[in-house]
N, C-alpha and C positions, 0 to 999 in steps of 0.2 A: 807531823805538823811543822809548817814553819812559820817564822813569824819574823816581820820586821817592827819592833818596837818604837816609835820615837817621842823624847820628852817633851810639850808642846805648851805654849800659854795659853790657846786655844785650837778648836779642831772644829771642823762638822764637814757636811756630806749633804749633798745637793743631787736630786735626780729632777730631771726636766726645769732644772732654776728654780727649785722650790728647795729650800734647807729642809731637811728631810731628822737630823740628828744633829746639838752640836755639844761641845763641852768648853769647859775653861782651863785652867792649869792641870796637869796631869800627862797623861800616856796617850796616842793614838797608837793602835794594835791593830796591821795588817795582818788577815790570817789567811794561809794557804793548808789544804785539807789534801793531804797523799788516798792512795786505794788504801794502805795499812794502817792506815792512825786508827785507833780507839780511845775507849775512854783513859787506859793506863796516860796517853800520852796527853790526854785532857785534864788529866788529874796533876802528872809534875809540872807542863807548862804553866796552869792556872796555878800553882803554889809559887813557880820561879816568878812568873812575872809579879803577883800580890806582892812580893819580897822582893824585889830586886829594888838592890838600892843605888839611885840615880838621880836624888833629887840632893841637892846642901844642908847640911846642918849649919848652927848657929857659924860654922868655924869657915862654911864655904868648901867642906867635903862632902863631896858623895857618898852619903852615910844615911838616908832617908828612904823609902819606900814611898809608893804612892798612897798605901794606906796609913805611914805616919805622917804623913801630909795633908792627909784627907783630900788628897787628887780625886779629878774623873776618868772615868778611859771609855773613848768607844772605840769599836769593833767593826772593820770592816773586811769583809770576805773578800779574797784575791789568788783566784785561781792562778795567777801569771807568775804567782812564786815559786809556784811547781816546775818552770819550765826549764827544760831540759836545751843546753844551749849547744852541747858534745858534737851536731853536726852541724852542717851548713850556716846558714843566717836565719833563718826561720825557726824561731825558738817550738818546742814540741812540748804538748801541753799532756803526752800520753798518763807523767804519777799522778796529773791531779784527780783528784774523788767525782767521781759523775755527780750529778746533782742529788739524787735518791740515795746518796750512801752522804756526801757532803754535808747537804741539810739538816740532816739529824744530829749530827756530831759540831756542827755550828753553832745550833740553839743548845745544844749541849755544854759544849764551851763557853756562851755567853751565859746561860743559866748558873753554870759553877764557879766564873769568875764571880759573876753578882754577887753570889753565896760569900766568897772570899771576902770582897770589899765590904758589904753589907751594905749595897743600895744598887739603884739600877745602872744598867752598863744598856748606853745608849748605842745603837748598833746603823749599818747601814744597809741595803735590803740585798738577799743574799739575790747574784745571778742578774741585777740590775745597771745598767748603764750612770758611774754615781760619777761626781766631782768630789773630790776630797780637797779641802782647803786646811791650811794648817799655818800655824807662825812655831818654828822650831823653836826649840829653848835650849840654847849652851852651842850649836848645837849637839845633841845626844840622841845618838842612832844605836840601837843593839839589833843585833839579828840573832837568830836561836832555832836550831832545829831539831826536834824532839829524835832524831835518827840520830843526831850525832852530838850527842851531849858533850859540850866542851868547857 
């Protein structure tokens, strides 16, 4: 799995100009879904991301989590993280997860971050044509890919 994380004052996700998802202060989490990811890699990202600390303490460090903040995070699917850029200019979308293998391991992810925060994680519709709107915070951008734990 990959993911681009970023810190945001607000977020949400628009399909046919309808706000579809939004949140306030917190995280928006692009997720992109390999043919190999499982649940193992569902299980350290949803614990990296609950913890990762990215938000200011009283002192104006990066020493917070979004659940000591009591942040929001939604969740939106993005198969384009997967592509592969190695030849030509036509990025190749061959590692990303078909939709029937995708799917499962999406609400699977959304389901077990919920778990983590302890409230809902507002999502945007997998396989859907969305707008994602956002106002960045710092800005703070993390990327993380569950193949190459760094």
């Amino acid at each position: 799995m990959r993911v681009v994380i970023q810190r945001v004052l607000e977020a949400s996700v628009s399909i046919s100009g309808t706000v579809t998802a939004s949140i306030g202060p917190g995280l928006l989490v692009l997720l992109g879904i390999c043919n190999e990811d499982g649940s193992d890699d569902i299980d350290w990202l949803v614990r990296k991301i609950a913890a990762l600390r990215v938000f200011d303490d009283a002192e104006g460090v990066m020493n917070r989590s979004v659940v000591d903040v009591g942040g929001d995070v939604l969740v939106v699917s993005q198969f384009t993280l997967m592509a592969s850029t190695k030849k030509g200019n036509r990025p190749a979308y061959i590692r990303a997860a078909r939709p029937e293998v995708a799917i499962p391991l999406y609400e699977q992810f959304c389901a077990s971050l919920s778990e983590a925060l302890g409230k809902p994680v507002p999502t945007g519709t997998f396989g859907a044509d969305m707008q994602v709107a956002l106002v960045n915070d710092g800005p703070v951008t993390i990327c993380i890919d569950t193949k190459n734990k760094e």
